[in-house]
Backbone as JSON, one array per atom type, in Angstrom:
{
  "sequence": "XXXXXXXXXXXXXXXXXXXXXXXXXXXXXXXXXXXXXXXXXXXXXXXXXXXXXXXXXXXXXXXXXXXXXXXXXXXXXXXXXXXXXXXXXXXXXXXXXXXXXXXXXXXXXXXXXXXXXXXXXXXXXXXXXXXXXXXXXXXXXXXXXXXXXXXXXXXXXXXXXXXXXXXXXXXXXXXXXXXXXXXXXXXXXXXX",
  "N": [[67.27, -151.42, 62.77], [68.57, -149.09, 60.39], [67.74, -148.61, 56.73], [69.01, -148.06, 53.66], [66.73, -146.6, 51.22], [66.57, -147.76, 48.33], [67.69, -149.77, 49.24], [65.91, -151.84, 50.04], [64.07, -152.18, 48.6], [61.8, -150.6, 48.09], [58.8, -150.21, 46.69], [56.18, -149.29, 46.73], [55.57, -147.47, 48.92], [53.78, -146.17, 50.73], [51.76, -148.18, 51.04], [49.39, -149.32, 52.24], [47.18, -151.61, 52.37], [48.01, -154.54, 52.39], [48.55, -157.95, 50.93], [51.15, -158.91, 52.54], [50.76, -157.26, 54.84], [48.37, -157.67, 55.52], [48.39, -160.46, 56.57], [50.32, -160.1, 58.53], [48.84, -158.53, 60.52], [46.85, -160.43, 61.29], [49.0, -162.24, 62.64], [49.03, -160.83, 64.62], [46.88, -160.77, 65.88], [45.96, -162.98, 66.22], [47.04, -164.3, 68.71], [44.64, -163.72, 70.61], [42.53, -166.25, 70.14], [45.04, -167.84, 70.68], [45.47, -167.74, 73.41], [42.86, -168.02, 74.48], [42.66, -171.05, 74.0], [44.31, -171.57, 75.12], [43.28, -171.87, 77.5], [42.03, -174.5, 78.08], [42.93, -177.69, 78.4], [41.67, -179.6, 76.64], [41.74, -178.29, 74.0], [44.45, -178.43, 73.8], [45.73, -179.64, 70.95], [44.03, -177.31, 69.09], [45.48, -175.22, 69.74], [48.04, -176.07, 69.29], [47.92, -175.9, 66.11], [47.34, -173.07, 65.97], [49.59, -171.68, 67.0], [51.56, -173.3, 65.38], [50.53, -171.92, 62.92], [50.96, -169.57, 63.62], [53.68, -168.72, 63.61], [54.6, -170.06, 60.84], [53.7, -167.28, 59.76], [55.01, -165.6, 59.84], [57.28, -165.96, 58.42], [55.89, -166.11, 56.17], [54.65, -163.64, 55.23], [57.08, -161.57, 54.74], [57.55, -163.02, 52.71], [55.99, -163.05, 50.98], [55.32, -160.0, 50.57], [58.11, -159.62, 49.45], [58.01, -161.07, 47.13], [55.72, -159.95, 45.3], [56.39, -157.39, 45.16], [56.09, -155.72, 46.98], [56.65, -154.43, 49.46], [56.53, -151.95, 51.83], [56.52, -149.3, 53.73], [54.98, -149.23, 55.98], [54.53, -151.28, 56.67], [57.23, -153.06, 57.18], [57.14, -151.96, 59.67], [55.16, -153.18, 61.25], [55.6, -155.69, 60.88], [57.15, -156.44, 62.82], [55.88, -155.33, 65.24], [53.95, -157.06, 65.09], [54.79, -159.16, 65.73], [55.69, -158.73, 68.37], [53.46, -158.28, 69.53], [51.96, -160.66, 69.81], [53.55, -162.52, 71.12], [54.47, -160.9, 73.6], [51.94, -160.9, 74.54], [51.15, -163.74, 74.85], [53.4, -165.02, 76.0], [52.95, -163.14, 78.75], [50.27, -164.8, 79.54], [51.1, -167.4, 79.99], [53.48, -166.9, 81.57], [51.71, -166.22, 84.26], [50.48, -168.46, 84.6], [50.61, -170.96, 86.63], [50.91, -174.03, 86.52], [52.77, -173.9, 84.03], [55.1, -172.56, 84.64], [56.89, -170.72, 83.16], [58.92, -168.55, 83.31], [58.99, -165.16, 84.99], [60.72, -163.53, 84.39], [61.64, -163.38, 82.21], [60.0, -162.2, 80.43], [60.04, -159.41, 82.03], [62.16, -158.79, 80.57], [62.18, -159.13, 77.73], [60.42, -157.26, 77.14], [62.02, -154.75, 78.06], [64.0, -154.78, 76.44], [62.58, -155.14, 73.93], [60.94, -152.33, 74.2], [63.16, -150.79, 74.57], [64.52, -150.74, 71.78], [62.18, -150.02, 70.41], [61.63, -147.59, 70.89], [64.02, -146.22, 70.79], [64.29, -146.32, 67.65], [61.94, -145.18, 66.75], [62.22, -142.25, 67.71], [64.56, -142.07, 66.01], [63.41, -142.47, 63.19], [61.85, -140.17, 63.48], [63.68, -138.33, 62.61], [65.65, -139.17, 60.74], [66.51, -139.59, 57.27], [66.47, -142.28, 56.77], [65.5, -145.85, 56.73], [63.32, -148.53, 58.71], [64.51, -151.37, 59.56], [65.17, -155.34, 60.1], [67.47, -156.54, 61.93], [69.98, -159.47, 61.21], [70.21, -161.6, 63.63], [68.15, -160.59, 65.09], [65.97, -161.27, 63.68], [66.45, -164.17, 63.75], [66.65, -164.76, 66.36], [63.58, -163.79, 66.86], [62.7, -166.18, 66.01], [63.64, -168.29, 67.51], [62.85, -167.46, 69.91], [59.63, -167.86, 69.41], [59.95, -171.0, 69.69], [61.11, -171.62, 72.16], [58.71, -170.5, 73.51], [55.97, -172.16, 72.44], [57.56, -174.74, 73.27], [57.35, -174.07, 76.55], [54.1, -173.69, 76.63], [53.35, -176.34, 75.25], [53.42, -178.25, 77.67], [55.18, -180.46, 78.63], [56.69, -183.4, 80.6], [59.0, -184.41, 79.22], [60.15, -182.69, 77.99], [61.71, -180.91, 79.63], [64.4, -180.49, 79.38], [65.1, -179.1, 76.94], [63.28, -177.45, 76.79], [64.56, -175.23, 78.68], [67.02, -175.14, 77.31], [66.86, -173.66, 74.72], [65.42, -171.41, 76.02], [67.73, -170.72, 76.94], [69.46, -169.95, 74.02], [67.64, -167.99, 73.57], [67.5, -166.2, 74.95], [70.36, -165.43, 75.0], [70.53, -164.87, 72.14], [68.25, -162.58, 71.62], [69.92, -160.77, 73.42], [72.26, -160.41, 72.09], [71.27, -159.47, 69.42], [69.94, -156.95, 70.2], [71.89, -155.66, 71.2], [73.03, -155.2, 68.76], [71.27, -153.72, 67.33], [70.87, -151.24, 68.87], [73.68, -150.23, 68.88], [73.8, -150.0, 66.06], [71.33, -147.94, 65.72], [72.91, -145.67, 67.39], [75.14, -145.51, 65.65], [73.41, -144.06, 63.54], [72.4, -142.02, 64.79], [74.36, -140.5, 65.56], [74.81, -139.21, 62.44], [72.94, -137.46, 62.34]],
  "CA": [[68.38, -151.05, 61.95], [68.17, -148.62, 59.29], [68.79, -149.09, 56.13], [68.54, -147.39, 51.92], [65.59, -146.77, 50.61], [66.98, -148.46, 47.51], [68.45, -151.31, 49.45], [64.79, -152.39, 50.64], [63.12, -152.24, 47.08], [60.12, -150.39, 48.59], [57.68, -149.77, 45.26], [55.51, -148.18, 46.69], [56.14, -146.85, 50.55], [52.48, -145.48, 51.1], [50.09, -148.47, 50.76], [48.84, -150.12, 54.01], [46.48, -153.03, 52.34], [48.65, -155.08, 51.26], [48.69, -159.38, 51.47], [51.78, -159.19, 53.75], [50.36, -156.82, 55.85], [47.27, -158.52, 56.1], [49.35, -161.79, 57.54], [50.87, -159.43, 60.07], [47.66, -158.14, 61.21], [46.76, -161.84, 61.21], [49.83, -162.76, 63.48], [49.2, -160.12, 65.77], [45.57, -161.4, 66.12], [46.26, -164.91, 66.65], [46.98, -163.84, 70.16], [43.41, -163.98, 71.27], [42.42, -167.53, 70.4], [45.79, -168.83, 71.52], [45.05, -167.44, 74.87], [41.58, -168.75, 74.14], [42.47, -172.2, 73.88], [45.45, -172.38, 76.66], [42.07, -172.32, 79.04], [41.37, -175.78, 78.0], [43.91, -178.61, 77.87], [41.08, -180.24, 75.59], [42.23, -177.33, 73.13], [45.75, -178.39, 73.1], [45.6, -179.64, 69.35], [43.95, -176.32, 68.42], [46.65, -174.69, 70.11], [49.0, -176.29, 68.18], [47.89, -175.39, 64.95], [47.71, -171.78, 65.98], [50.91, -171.61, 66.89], [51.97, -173.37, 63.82], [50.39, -170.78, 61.61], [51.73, -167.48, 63.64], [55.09, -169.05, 63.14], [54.75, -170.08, 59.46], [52.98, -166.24, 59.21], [56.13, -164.76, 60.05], [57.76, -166.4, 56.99], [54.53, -165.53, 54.66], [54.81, -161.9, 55.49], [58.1, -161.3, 54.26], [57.45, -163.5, 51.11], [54.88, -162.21, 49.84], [56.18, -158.25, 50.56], [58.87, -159.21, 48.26], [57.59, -161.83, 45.89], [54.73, -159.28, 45.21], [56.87, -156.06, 44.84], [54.93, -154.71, 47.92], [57.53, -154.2, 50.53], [56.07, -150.65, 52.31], [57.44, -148.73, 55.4], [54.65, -149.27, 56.94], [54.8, -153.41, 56.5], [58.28, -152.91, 57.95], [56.86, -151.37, 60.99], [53.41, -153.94, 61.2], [56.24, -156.76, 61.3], [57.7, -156.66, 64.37], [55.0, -154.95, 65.82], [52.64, -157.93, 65.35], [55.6, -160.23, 66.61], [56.3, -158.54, 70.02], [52.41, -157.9, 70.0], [51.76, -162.2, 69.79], [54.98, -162.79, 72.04], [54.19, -160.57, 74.7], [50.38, -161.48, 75.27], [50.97, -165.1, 75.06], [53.7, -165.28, 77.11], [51.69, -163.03, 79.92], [49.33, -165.23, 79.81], [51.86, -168.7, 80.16], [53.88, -166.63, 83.11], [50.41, -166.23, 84.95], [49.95, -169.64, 84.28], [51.86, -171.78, 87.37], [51.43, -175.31, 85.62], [53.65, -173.89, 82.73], [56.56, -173.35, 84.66], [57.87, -170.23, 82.46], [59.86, -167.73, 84.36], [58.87, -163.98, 84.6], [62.11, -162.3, 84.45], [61.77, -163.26, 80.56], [59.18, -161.29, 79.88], [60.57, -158.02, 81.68], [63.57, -159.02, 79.79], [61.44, -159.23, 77.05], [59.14, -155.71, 77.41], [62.69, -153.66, 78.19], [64.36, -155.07, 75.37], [61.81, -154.63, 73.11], [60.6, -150.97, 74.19], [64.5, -149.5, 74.21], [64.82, -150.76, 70.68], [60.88, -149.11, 69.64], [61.6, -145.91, 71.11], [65.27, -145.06, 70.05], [63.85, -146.16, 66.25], [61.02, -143.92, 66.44], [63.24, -141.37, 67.61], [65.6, -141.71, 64.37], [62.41, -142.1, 62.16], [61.55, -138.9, 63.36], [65.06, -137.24, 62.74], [66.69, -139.41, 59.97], [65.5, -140.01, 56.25], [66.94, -143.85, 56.48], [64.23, -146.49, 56.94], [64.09, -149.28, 59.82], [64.76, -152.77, 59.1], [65.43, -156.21, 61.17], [68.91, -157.35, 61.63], [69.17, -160.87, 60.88], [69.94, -161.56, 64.81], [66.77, -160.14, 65.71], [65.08, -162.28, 62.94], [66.9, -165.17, 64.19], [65.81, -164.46, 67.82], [62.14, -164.18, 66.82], [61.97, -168.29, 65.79], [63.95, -169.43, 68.65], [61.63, -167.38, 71.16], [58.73, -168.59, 69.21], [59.96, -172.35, 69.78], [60.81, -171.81, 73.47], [57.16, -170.57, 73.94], [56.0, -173.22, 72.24], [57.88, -175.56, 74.2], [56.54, -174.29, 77.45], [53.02, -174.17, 76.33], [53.19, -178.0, 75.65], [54.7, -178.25, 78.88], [55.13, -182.13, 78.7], [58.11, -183.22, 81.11], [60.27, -184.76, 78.68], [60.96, -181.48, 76.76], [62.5, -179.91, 80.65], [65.71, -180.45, 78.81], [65.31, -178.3, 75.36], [62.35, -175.52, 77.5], [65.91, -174.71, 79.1], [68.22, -175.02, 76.6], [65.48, -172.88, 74.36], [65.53, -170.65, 76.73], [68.69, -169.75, 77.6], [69.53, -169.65, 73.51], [66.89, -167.58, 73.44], [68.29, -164.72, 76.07], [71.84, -164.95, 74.08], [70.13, -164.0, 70.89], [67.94, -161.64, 71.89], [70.67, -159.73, 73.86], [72.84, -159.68, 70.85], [70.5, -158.39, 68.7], [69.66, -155.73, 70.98], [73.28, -154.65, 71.15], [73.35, -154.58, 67.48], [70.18, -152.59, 67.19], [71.85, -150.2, 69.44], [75.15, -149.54, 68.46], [73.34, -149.07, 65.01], [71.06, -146.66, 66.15], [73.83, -144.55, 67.69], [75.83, -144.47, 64.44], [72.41, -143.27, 62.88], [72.12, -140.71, 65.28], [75.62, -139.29, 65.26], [74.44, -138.54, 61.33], [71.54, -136.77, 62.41]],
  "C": [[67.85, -150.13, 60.86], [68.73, -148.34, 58.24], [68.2, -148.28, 54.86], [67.71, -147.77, 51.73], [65.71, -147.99, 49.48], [67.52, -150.24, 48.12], [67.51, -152.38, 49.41], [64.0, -152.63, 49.55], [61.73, -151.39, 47.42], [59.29, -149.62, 47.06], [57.34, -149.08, 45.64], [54.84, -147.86, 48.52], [54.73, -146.56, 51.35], [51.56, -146.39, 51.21], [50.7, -149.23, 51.97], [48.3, -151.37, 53.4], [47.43, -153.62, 51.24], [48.74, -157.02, 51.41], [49.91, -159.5, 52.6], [51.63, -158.44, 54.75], [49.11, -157.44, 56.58], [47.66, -159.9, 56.99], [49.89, -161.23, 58.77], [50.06, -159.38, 60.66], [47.17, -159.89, 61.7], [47.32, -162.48, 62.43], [49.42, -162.28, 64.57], [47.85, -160.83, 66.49], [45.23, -162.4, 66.9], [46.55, -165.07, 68.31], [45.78, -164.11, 71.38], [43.12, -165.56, 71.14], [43.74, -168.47, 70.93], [45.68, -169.08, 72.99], [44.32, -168.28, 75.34], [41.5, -170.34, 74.75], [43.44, -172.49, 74.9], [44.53, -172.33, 77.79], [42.27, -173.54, 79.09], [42.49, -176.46, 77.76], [43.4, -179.02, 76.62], [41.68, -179.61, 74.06], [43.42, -177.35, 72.77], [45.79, -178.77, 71.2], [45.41, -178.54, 68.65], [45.41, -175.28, 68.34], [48.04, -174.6, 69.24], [49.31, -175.45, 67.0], [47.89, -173.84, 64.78], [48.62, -171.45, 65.87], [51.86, -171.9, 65.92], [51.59, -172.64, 62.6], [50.78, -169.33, 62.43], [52.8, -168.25, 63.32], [55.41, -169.05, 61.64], [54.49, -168.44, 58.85], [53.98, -165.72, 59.2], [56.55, -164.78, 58.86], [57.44, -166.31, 55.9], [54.94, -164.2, 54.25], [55.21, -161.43, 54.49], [58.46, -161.87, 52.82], [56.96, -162.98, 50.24], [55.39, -160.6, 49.77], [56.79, -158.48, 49.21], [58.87, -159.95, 47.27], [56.28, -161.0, 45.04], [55.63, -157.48, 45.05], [56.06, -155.09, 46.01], [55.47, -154.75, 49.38], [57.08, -152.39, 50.75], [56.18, -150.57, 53.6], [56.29, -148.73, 56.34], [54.05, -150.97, 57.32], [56.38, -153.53, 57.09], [58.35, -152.32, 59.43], [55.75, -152.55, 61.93], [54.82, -155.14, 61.55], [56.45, -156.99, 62.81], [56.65, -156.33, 65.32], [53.85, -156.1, 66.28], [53.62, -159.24, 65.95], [55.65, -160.11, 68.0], [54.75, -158.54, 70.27], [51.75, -160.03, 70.91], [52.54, -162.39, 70.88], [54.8, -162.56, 73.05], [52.77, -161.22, 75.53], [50.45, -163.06, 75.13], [52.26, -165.45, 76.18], [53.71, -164.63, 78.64], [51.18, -163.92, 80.25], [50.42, -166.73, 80.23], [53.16, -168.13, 81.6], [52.77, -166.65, 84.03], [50.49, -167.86, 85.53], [50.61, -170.83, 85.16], [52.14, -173.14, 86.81], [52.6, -175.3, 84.32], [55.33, -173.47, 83.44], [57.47, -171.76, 84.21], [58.06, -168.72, 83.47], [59.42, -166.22, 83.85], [59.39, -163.04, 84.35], [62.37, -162.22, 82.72], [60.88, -162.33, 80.25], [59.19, -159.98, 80.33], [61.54, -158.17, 80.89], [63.12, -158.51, 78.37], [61.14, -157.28, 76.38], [60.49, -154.51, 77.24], [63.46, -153.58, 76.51], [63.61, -154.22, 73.99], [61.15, -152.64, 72.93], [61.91, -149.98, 74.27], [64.45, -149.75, 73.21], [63.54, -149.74, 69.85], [61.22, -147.5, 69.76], [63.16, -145.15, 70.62], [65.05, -145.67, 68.4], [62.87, -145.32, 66.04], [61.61, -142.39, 66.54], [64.24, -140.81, 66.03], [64.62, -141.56, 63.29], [61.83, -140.94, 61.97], [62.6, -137.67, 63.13], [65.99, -138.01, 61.55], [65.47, -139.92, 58.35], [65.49, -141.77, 55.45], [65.09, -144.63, 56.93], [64.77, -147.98, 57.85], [63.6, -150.62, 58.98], [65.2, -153.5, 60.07], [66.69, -156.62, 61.04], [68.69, -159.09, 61.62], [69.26, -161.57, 62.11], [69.12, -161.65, 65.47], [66.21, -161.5, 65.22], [65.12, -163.68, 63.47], [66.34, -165.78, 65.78], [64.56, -164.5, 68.04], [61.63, -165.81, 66.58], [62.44, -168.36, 66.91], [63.03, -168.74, 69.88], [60.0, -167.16, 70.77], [58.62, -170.31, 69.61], [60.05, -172.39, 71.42], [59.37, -171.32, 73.77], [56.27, -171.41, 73.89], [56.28, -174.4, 72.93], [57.23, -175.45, 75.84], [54.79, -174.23, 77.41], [52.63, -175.65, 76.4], [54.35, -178.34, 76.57], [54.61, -179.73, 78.98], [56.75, -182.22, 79.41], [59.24, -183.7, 80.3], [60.9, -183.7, 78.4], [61.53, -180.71, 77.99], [63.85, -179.0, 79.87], [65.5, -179.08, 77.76], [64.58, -177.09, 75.89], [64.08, -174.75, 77.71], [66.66, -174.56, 78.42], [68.12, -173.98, 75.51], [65.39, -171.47, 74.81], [66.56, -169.74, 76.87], [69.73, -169.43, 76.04], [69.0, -168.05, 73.16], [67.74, -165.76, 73.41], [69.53, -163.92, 74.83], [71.5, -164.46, 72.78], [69.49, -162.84, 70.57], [68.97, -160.48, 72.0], [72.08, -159.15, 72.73], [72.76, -159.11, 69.66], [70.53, -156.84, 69.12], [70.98, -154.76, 70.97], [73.61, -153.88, 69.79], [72.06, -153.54, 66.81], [70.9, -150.84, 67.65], [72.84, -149.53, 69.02], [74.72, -149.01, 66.8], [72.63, -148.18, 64.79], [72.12, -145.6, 66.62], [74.5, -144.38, 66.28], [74.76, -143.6, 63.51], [72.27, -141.94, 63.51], [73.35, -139.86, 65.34], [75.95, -138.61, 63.48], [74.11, -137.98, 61.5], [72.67, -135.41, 62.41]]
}
């Protein structure tokens, strides 16, 4: 979505090191040892706690940005970026994975989703002087397909029920994000 410079508070637009960028970078990271440790059942516990700090990191991020006056366009880009980056390579690695169960049509679902929304915002970033931002949809969509991942990771059979239910929240939030990404990109571009 893109939205007033002014609306976003951005101080100061240009700096890269910043504590909520560093948490992004962080999130995106976290990727490798989760992988890491879904070798080993023994590793479930670690697992855990990984997963419980990219999730909580999400929530840091965005705190600190604006409890810190250090909201910058390119910490608005590093967000999402280190979400779909975590998201995608862990659930690769848990479709691969036949004991887990999780279905691969999510993750083209996933990949298309995600790469029509990157490329018609880069597009407008390169043609409009607005700045991109998450609808709260999206935002909304990033926990619940952090918790269904989650859920199939600790693939324990009780949780069949909620993987699925998880799941198929999941889809419906996603896909109405995506619409609203969309349709707000096009009114951006019929400015241009």
């Amino acid at each position: 979505m893109i939205t007033d410079t002014a609306k976003s508070r951005i101080t100061d637009p240009s700096r890269i090191l910043t504590m909520a960028n560093l948490i992004s970078l962080l999130r995106a990271f976290l990727a490798i040892p989760i992988i890491y440790t879904l070798t080993d059942q023994r590793w479930l516990p670690l697992t855990f706690v990984l997963v419980v700090v990219a999730i909580l990191s999400d929530a840091l991020d965005g705190f600190f940005a604006r409890r810190s006056d250090q909201v910058t366009h390119f910490g608005k880009m590093l967000d999402p970026l280190a979400d779909s980056v975590l998201i995608i390579s862990v659930t690769f690695y848990i479709v691969l994975d036949p004991g887990r169960n999780f279905p691969g049509w999510f993750l083209i679902f996933f990949l298309i989703r995600y790469l029509s929304i990157a490329l018609f915002a880069l597009y407008l970033l390169n043609h409009s002087a607005g700045q991109l931002g998450a609808n709260k949809v999206g935002k909304i969509s990033v926990t619940f397909t952090a918790i269904t991942i989650a859920l199939y990771i600790f693939n324990f059979p009780a949780l069949e029920t909620a993987r699925i239910l998880f799941l198929w929240i999941t889809v419906i939030l996603q896909s109405v994000s995506w619409v609203q990404y969309l349709l707000d990109y096009k009114r951006q571009y019929q400015k241009i």
